[in-house]
C-alpha positions as CSV (number, residue, x, y, z in Angstrom):
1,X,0.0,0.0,0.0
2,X,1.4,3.5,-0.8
3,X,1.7,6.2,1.4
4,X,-1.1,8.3,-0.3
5,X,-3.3,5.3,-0.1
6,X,-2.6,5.1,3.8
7,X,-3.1,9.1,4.0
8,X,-6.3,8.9,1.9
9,X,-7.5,5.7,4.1
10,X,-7.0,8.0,7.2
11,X,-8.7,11.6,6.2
12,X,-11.6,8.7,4.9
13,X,-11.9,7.5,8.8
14,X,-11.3,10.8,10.3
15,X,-14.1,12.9,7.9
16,X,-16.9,10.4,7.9
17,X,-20.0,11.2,9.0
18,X,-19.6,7.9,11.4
19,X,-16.4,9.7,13.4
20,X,-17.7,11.1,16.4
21,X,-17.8,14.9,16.4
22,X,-21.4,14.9,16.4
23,X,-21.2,16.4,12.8
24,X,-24.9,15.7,12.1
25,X,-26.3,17.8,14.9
26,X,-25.3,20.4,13.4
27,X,-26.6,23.2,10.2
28,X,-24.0,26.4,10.3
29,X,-27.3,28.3,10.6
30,X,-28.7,26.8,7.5
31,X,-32.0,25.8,9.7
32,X,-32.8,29.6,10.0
33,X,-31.8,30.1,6.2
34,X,-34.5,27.3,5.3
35,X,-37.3,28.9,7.7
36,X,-36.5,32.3,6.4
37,X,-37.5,31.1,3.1
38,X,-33.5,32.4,1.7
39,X,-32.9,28.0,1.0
40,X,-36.0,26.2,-0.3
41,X,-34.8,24.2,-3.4
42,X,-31.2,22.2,-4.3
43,X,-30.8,25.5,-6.4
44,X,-30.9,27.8,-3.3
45,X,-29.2,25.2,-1.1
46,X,-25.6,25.0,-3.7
47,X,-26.0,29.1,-3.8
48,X,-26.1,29.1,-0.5
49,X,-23.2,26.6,0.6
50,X,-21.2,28.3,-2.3
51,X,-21.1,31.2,-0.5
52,X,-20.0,30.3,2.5
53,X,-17.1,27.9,1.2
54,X,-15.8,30.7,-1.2
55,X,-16.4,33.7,1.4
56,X,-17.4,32.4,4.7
57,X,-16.0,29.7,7.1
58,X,-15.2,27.3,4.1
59,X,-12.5,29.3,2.8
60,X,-11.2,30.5,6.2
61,X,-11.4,27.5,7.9
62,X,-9.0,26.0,4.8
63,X,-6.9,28.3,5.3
64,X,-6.7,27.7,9.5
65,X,-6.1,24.1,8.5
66,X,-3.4,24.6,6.3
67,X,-1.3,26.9,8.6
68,X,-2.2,24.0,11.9
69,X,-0.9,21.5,10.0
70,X,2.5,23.7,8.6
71,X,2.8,24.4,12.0
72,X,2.5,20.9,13.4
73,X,5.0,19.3,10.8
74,X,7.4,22.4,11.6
75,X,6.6,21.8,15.3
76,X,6.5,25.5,16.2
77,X,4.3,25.6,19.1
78,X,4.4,29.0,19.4
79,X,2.8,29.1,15.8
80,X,0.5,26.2,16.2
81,X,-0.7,28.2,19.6
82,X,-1.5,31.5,17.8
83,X,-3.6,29.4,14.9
84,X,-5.6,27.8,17.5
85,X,-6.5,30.6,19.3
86,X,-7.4,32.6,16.1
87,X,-9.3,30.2,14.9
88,X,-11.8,30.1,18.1
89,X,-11.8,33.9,18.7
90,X,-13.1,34.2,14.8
91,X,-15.9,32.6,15.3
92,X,-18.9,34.9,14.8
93,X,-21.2,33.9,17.0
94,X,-22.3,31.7,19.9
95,X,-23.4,29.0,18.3
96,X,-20.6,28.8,15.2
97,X,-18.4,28.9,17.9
98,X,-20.0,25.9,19.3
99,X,-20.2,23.8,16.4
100,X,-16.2,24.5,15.7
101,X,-15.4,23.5,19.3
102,X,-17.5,20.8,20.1
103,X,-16.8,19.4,16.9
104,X,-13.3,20.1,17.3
105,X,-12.7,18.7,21.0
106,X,-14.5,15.6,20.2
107,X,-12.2,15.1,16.8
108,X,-9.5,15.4,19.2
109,X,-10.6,13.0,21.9
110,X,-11.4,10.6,19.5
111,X,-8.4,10.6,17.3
112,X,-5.9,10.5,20.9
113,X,-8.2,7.7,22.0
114,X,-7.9,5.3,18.8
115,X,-5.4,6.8,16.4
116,X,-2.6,7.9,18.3
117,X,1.0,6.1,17.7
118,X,2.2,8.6,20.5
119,X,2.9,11.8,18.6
120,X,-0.3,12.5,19.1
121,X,-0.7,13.0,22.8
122,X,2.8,13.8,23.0
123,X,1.9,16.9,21.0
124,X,-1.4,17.5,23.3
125,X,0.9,17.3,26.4
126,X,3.0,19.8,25.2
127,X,1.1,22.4,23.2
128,X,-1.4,22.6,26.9
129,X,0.8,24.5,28.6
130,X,0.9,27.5,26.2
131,X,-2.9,28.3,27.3
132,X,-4.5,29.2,30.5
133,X,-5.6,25.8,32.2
134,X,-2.8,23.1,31.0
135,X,-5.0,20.1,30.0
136,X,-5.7,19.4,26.5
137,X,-9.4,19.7,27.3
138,X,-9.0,23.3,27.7
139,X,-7.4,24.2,24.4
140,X,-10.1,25.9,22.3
141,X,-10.1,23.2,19.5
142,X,-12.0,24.1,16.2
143,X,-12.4,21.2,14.2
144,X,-10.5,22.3,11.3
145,X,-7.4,23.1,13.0
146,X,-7.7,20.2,15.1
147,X,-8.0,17.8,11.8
148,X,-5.0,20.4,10.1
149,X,-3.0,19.3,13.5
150,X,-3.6,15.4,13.4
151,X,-3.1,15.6,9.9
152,X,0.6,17.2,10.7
153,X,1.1,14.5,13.0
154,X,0.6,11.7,11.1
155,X,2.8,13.3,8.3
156,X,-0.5,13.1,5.4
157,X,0.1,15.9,2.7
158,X,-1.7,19.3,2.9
159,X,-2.6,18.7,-0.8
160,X,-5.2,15.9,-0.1
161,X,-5.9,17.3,3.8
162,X,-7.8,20.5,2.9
163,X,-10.1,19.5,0.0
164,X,-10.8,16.4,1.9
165,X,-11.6,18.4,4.8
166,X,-13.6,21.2,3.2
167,X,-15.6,18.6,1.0
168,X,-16.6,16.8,4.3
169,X,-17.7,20.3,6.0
170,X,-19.9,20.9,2.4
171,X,-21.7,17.2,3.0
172,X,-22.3,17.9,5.9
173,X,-24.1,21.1,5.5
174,X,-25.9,19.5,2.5
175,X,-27.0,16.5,4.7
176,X,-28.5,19.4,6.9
177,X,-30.7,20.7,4.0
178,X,-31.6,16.7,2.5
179,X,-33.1,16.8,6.5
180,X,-34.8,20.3,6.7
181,X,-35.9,21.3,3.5
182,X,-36.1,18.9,2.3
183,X,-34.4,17.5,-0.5
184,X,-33.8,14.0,-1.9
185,X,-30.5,12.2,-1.2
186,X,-30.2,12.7,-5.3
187,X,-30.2,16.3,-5.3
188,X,-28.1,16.4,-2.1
189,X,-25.5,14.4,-4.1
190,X,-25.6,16.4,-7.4
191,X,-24.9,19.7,-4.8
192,X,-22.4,18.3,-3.7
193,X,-20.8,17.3,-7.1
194,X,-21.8,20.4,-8.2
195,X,-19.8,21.7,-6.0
196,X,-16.3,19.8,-6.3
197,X,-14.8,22.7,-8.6
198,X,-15.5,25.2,-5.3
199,X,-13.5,22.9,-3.1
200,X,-11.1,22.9,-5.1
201,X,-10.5,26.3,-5.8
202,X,-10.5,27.0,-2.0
203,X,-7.9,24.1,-1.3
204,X,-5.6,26.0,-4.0
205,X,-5.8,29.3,-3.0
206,X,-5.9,28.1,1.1
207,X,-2.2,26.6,0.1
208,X,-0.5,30.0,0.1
209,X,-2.9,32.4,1.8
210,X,-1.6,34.6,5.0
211,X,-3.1,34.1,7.9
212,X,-4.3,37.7,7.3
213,X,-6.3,36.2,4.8
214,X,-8.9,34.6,7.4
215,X,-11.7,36.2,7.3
216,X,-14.8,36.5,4.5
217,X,-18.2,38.3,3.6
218,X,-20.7,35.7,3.7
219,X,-22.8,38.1,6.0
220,X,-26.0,36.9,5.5
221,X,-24.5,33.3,7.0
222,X,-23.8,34.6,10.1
223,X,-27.1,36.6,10.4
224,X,-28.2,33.1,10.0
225,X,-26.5,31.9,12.8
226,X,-27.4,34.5,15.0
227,X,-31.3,34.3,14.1
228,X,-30.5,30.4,15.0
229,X,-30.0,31.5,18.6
230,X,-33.6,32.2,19.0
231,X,-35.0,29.9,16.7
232,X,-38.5,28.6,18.2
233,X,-38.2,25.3,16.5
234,X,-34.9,23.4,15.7
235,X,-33.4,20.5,14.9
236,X,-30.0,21.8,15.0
237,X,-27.6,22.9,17.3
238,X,-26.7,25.6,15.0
């Protein structure tokens, strides 16, 4: 077996929707999109998701992951530190924050638990001390850097982590919608395909963006999210 085939064989185990983050209680405020009539139809949903990979938290979150991981396979700390705590304090909101933390402290405990040769932990023991409370527990994990970070561990190339990852984040946003709308598992899937050149882009541009870069437009997402808060109904979490 090659060494790409191992890497793909991993980011397969770590991004499926049966690794458990808990991905599927989750909409990234899509719920409130659907209610507010803005995402009614496969049409409106790969509009929608388009947005926020190309100028929301897909494109950002790319770019967080690629800078973890460079960070982890350098193993500057210090670097790795200032990533992580980026990526929580840009979250826009209560809940967004939420789904990136949960998600990500759970990628974490599960990865440590069942696919750790040591590096792993060894990393987790060492990168705790840089923040307040020195337990792993209390690093503010968001699941992309967390993935970037096990993905610098275990030495897989950025080149298939961050489409990998930012295709998993789109499915799982489209599963969302297939639930609320809702739509047929076909025109979920044809989003989603529809949508492999936007993943793509992202994972190019994400390979040499700044950290400066981080950051977006997708507004009426994060309205989204906020209107979530109060939601009187929901499925969701977010």
């Amino acid at each position: 077996m090659t060494d790409t085939t191992a890497d793909l064989l991993t980011l397969q185990v770590w991004l499926s929707p049966a690794f458990p983050v808990g991905g599927f209680s989750y909409s990234h405020g899509l719920e409130w999109a659907i209610e507010a009539g803005d995402v009614t139809s496969a049409a409106s949903l790969e509009g929608w998701l388009g947005d926020v990979l190309l100028h929301g938290a897909g494109r950002s979150d790319a770019i967080l992951l690629a800078h973890a991981q460079a960070a982890t396979a350098a193993d500057d700390l210090d670097r790795l530190a200032g990533v992580i705590e980026l990526a929580a304090a840009s979250q826009p909101t209560k809940e967004r924050r939420l789904e990136a933390t949960a998600q990500g402290a759970a990628f974490v405990r599960a990865v440590a638990d069942t696919w750790d040769d040591g590096g792993f932990a060894d990393l987790l023991g060492r990168i705790a001390p840089r923040f307040p409370r020195p337990t792993f527990e209390a690093v503010p994990w968001t699941h992309a850097v967390a993935v970037g970070v096990a993905a610098g561990v275990a030495g897989i190339a950025l080149e298939a982590t961050i489409p990998a990852y930012s295709q998993a984040f789109a499915a799982n946003v489209i599963s969302a919608g297939v639930r609320a709308i809702p739509l047929g598992q076909s025109d979920g899937l044809r989003v989603l395909r529809r949508l492999a050149p936007v993943v793509r882009r992202i994972a190019v541009e994400a390979m040499t963006a700044d950290l400066d870069d981080v950051g977006g437009a997708a507004i009426r997402a994060d309205i989204a999210s906020m209107r979530h808060e109060t939601q009187y109904t929901r499925l969701f979490r977010s």
